[in-house]
C-alpha positions as CSV (number, residue, x, y, z in Angstrom):
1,X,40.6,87.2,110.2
2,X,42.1,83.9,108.9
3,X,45.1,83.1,110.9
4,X,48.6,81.5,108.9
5,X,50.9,79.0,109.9
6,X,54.3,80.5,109.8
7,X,56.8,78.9,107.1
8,X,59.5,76.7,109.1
9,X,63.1,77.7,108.1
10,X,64.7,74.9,106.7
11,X,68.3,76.1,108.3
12,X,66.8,76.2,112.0
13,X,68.2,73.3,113.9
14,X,65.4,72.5,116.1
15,X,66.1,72.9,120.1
16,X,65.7,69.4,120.9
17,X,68.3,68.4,118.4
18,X,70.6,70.9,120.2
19,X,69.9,69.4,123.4
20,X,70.7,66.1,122.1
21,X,74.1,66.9,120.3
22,X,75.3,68.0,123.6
23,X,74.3,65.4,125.3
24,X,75.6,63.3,123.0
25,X,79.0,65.3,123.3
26,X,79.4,65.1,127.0
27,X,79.0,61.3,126.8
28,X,81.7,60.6,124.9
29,X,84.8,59.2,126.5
30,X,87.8,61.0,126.8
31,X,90.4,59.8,124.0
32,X,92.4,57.1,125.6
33,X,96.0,58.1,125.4
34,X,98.8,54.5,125.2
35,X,101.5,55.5,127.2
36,X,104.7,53.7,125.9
37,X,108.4,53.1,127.9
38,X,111.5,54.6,127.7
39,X,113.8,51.3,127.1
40,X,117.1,52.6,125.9
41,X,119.0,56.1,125.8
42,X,122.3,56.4,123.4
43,X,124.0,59.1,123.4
44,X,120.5,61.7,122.3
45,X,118.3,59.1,121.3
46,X,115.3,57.7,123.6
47,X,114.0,54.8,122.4
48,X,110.5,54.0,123.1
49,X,108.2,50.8,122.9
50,X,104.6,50.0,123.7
51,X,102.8,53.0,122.4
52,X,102.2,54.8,118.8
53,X,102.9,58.2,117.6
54,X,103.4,60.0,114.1
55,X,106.9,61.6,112.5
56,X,106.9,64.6,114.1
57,X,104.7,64.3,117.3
58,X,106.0,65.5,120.7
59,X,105.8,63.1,123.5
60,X,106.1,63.5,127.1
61,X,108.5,61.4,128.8
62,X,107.8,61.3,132.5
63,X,110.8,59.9,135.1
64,X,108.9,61.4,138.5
65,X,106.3,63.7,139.2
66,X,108.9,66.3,139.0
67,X,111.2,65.1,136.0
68,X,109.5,65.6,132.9
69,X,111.2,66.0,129.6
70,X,109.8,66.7,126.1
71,X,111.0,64.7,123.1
72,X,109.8,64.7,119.5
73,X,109.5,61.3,117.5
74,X,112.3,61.2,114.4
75,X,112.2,57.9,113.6
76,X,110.6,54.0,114.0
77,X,111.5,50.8,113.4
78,X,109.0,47.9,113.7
79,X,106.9,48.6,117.4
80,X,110.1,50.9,118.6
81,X,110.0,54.9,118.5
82,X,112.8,57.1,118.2
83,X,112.8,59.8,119.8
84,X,115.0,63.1,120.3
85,X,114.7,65.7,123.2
86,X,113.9,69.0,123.0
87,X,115.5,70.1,126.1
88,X,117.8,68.5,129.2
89,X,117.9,65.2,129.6
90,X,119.0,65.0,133.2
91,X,116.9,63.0,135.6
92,X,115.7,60.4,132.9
93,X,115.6,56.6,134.2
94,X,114.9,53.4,132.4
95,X,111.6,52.7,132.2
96,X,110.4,56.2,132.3
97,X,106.7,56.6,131.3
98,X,106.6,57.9,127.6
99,X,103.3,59.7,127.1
100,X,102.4,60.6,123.4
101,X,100.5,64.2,123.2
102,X,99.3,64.2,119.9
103,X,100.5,67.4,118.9
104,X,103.6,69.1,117.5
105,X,105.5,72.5,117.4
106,X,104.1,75.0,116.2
107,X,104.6,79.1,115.1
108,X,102.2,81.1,117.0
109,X,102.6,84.4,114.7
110,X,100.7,87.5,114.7
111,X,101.6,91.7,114.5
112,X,103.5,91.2,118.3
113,X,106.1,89.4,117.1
114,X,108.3,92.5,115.5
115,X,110.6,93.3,117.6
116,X,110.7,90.1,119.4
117,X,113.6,87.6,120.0
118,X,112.6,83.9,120.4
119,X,114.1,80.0,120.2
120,X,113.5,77.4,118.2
121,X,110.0,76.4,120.4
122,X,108.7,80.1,120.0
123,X,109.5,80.5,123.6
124,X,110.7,84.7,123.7
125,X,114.8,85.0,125.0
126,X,114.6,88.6,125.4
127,X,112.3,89.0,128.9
128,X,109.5,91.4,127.6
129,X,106.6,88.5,128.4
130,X,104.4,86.4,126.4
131,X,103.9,87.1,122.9
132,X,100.2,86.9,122.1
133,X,99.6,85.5,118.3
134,X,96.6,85.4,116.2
135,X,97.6,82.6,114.4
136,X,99.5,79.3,114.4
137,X,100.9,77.6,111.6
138,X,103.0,74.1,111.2
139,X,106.5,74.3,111.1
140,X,106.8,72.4,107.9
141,X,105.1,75.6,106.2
142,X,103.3,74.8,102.4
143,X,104.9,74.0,99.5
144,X,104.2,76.7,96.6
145,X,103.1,75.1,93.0
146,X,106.7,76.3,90.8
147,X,103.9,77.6,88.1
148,X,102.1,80.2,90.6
149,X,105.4,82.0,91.7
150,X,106.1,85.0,90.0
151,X,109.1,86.0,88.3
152,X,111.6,88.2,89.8
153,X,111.6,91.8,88.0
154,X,112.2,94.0,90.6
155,X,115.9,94.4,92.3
156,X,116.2,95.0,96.2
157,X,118.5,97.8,97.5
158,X,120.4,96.4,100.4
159,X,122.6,98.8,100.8
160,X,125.6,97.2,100.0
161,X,127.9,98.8,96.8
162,X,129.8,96.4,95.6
163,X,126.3,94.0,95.3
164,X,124.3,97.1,94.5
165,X,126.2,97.2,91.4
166,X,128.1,93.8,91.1
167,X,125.8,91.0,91.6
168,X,122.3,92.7,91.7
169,X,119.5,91.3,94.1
170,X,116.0,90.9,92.9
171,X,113.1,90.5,95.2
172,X,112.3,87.6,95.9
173,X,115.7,86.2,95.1
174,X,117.4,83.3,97.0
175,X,121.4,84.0,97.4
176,X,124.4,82.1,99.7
177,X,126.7,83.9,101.6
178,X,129.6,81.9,101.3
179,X,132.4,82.5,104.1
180,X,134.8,80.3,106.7
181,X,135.1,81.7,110.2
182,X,135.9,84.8,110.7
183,X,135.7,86.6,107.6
184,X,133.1,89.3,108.4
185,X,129.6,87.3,107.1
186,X,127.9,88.0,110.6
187,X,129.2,91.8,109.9
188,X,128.0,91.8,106.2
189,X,124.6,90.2,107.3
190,X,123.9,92.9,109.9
191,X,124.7,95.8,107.3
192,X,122.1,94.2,105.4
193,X,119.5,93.9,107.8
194,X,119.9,98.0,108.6
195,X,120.8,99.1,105.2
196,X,117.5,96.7,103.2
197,X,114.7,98.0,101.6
198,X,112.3,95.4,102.9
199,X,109.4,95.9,105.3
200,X,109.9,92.5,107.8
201,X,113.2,91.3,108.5
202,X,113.2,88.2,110.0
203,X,116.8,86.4,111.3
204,X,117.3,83.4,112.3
205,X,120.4,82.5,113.7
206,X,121.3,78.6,114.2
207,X,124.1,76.8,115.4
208,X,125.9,79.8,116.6
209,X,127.7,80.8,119.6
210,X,125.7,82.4,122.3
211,X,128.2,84.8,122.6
212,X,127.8,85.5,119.2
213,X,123.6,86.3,119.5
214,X,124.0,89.1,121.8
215,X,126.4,90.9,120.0
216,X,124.8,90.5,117.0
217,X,121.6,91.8,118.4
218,X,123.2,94.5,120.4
219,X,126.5,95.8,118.3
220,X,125.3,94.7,114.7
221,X,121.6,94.8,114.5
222,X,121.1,97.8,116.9
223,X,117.8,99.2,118.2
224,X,116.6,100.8,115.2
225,X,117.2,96.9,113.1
226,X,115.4,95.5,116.0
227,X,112.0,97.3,115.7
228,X,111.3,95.9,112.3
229,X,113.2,92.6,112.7
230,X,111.9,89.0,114.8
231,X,114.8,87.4,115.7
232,X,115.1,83.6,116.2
233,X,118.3,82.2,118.2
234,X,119.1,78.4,118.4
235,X,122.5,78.5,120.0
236,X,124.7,75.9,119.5
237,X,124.5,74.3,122.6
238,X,120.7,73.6,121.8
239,X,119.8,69.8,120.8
240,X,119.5,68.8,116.9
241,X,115.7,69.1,117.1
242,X,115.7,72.8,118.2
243,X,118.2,73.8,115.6
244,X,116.2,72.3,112.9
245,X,112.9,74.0,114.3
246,X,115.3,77.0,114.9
247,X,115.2,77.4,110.6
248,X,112.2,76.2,110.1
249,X,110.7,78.7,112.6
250,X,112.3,81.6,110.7
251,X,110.7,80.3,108.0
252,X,107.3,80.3,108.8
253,X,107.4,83.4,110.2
254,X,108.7,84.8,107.2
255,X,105.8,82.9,105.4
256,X,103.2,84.4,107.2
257,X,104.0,88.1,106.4
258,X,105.0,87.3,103.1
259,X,101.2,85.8,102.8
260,X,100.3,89.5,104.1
261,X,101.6,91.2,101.1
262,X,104.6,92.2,103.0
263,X,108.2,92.7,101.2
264,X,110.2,90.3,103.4
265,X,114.3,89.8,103.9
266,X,115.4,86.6,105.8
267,X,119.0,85.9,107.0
268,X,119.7,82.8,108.0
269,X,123.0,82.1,109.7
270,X,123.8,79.5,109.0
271,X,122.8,76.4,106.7
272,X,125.9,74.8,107.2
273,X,124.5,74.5,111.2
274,X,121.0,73.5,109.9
275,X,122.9,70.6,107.9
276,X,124.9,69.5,110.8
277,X,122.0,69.3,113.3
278,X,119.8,67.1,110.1
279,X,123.0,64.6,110.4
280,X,123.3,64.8,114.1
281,X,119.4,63.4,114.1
282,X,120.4,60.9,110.5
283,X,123.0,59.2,112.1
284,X,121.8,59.2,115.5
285,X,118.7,57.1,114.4
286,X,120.7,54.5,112.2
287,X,120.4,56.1,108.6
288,X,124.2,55.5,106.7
289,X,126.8,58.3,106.0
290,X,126.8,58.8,102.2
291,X,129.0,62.1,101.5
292,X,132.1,63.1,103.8
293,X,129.6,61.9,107.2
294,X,126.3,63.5,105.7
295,X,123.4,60.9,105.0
296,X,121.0,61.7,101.9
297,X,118.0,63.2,104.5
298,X,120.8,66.3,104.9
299,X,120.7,67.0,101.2
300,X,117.1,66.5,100.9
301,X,116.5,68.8,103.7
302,X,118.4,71.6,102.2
303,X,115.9,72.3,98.9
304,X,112.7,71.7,101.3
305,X,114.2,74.6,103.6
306,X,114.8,77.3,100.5
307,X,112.3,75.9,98.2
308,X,110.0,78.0,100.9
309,X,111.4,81.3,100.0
310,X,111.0,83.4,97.2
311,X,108.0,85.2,95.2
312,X,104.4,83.9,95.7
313,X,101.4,83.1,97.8
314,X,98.0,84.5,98.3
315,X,99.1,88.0,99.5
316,X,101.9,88.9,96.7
317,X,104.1,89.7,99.0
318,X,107.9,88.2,98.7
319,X,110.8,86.7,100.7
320,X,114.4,87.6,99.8
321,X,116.4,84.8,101.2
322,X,120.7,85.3,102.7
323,X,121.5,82.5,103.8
324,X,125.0,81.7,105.0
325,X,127.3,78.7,104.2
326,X,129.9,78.1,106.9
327,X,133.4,76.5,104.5
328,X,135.1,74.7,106.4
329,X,139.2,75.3,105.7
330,X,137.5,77.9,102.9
331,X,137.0,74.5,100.6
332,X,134.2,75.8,98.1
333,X,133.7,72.2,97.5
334,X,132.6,71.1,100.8
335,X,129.2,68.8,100.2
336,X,127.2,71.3,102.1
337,X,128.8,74.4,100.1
338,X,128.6,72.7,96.7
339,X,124.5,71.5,97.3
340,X,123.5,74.6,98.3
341,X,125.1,76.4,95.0
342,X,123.2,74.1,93.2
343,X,119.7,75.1,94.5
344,X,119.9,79.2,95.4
345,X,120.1,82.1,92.6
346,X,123.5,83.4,93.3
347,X,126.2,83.3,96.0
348,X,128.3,85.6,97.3
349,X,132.0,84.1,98.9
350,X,133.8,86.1,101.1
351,X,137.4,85.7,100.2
352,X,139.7,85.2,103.4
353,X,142.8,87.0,101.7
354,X,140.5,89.9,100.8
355,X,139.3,90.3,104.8
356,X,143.3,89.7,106.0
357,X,144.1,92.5,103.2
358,X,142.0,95.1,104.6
359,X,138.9,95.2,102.2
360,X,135.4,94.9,103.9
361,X,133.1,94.0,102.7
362,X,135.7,90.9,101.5
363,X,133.5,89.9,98.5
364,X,135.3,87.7,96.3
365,X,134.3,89.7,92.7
366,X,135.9,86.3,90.6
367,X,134.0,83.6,92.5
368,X,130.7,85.3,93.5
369,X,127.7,85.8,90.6
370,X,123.6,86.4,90.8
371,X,121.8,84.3,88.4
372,X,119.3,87.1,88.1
373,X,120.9,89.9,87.7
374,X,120.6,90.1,83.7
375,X,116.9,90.5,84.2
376,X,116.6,93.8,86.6
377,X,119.1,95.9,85.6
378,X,119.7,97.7,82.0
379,X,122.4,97.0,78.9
380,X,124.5,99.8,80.6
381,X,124.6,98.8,84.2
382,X,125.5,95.2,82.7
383,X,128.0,96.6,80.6
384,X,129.6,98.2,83.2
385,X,129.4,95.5,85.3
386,X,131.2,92.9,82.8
387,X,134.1,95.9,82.3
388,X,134.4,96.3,86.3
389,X,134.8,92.3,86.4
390,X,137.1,91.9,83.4
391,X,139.7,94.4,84.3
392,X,139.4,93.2,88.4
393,X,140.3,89.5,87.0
394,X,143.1,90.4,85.3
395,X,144.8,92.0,87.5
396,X,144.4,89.2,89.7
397,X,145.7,86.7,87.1
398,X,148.9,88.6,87.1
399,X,149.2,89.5,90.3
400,X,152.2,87.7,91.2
401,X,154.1,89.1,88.0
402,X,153.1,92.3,88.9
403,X,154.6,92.3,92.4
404,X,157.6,90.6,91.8
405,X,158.4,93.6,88.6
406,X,158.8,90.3,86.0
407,X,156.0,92.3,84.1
408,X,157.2,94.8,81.7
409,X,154.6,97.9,81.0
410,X,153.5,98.1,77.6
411,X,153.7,94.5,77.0
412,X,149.5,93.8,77.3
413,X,148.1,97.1,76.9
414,X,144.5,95.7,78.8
415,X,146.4,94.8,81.4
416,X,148.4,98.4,81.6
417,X,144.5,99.5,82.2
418,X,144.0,96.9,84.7
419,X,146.6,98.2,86.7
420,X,146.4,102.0,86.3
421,X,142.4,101.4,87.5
422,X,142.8,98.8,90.6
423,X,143.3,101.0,93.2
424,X,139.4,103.0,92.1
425,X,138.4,99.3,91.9
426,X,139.6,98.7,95.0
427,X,138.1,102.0,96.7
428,X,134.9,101.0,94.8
429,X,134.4,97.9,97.0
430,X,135.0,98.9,99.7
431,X,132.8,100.2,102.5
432,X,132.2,101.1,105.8
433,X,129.9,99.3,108.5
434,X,127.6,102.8,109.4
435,X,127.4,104.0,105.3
436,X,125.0,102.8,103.1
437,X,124.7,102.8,100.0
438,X,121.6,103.1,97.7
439,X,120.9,101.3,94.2
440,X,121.0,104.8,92.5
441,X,124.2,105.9,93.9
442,X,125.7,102.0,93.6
443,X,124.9,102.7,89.5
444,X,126.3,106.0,89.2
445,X,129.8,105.2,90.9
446,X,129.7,102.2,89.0
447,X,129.5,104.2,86.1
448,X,131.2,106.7,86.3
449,X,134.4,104.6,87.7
450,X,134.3,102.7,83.9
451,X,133.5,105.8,82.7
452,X,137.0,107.3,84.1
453,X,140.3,107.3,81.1
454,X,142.9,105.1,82.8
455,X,145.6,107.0,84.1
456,X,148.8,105.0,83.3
457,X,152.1,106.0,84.1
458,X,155.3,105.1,85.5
């Protein structure tokens, strides 16, 4: 019997070649790392000479074998880096050995984070151990080409009446909560995050008091908000750096189920403190005040933060986007405020006369407005809607008459019907903390409320 040569694959690497690679591998010299100096400290900028590092990149810098901070480069100018630390700074000395790593934060995500409260870093806060990820993904997320995002269609019950019915939500939609201190956004926001038809809720909660991030997770979100929520706390006593990776952690994370097919709802509280840490960083590193203290990076910043939400990516899925804007001295034309209207789909505003009246949820019906609303509801929803508004505005227009008795019934018939139906109108926004409300019902009391003959009388 003739014997045959077998046919050589022409995919087998040959052994020897293996061999050789690792050889070849384990005779290559580590990467020689340039460690820099630490040559001046301002206020909570290092500054850095004699090595090289990217925008970004978090560096070691090294005072003694047991003082070791981390710091993150924000800036350069000619052979100097800026940098900013991520943590304490105490125990730095001049001269300190600056040691670039050649990496940068990053979001370890994976099905273990639900549930989970963590910082800016990705470090957990809330003492149940490590979270184990099957992923990690830049902080800086990818940007989403405007012609592959679909349109919004579908509105988003979050449980709310007076926006059920008002100032509809679609999926997918970007909105600003609008509010100065102590008007009840934190309150509004953790209604939401119970009350939401969404699958993942992910908070992130920057530039807050501490105080404020337990109760929020303890007396507003609640156990059963927790199991389906991540929670990311930057306090406010946490450097620029970790504020800004605070957001953009929340972010990402949100990304990465929304890439899953998942129906997500961010709240981010608040934008204003996202701002403030970008001009903390701006100014720190020499770039000039343009707007009432802010440089331009602040307003650039803002659209590459919520340019991230919204419909798209590979999965289908969708993030619908709260995020809150802090007005200082309720002035609605505060730079931060007035850029941020500019870029979401709607904003809500929180009146501070409403709240000190007695009517939660304190949404200001004149000032607040969903660009999207016209395309997820019906003619008679809308109708209803423009009614509800109409009569609400002019009774506020005469308010003052009205009180003082300078207006005389019968004069302005609409306005008789203004009156007669504010106190329903009244009812009809508000609600309490533990009841929500669903789309359906929000419509029907809605229209049925319009619906009603105005009761006038003396």
């Amino acid at each position: 019997m003739k014997r045959t040569n077998p046919i050589p694959d022409p995919n087998r690497v040959p052994l020897w070649t293996q061999r050789l690679a690792g050889y070849r591998q384990r005779l290559q010299p580590p990467p020689v790392v340039v460690e820099g100096r630490l040559t001046r400290m301002v206020g909570l900028t290092l500054e850095a000479a004699g090595c090289r590092a990217a925008i970004g990149e978090l560096c070691n810098v090294v005072a003694s074998p047991t003082t070791q901070v981390e710091a993150e480069v924000v800036g350069f100018s000619g052979d100097r880096l800026y940098l900013m630390p991520t943590g304490d700074m105490r125990g730095l000395v001049p001269n300190a050995r600056v040691i670039p790593t050649g990496r940068a934060y990053e979001a370890n995500v994976g099905p273990d984070l639900l549930g989970r409260i963590i910082d800016g870093s990705g470090r957990p806060l809330d003492g149940k151990g490590r979270i184990v990820g099957d992923t990690r993904l830049p902080l800086n997320g990818h940007p989403i080409n405007p012609l592959a995002r679909d349109p919004i269609r579908k509105p988003l019950d979050v449980g709310i009446r007076s926006i059920n019915s008002l100032f509809s939500v679609g999926r997918g939609q970007r909105l600003g909560l609008f509010a100065g201190s102590g008007v009840g956004k934190s309150v509004l926001l953790g209604m939401m995050t119970k009350f939401t038809n969404a699958d993942v809720v992910v908070v992130g909660l920057i530039g807050e008091r501490g105080r404020e991030v337990k109760e929020f997770i303890d007396n507003i979100l609640g156990p059963a908000g927790l199991a389906r929520a991540v929670v990311v706390a930057s306090p406010a006593d946490s450097p620029p750096v970790m504020r800004l990776h605070g957001a953009a952690m929340a972010t990402t994370i949100a990304e990465y189920y929304r890439d899953q097919g998942k129906h997500v709802l961010l709240l981010m509280d608040s934008l204003t403190r996202f701002a403030q840490a970008q001009r903390e960083i701006a100014l720190a590193i020499g770039e000039p005040p343009a707007t009432k203290g802010y440089p331009p990076s602040v307003f650039a910043k803002i659209p590459q933060l919520v340019e991230r939400a919204g419909n798209g990516g590979p999965g289908g899925g969708s993030i619908t986007a709260f995020y809150t804007v802090l007005v200082e001295g309720d002035d609605q034309q505060d730079p931060i405020a007035d850029a941020a209207r500019a870029i979401l789909d709607g904003h809500l505003v929180l009146s501070r006369q409403l709240a000190e009246s007695g009517l939660y949820p304190a949404v200001d019906v004149e000032a607040s407005i969903s660009r999207v609303m016209t395309e997820i509801i019906d003619q008679t929803q809308l109708t209803a809607a423009r009614k509800f508004k109409a009569q609400y505005s002019l009774y506020q227009q005469n308010r003052d008459l009205i009180n003082v008795g300078a207006y005389v019934r019968g004069s302005n018939p609409e306005l008789d019907a203004a009156i007669a139906a504010h106190p329903r109108l009244r009812t009809f926004l508000q609600q309490g903390m533990l009841e929500p409300v669903s789309i359906a019902e929000s419509k029907k009391g809605l229209l049925d409320l319009v619906a009603a003959p105005p009761r006038i009388g003396p």
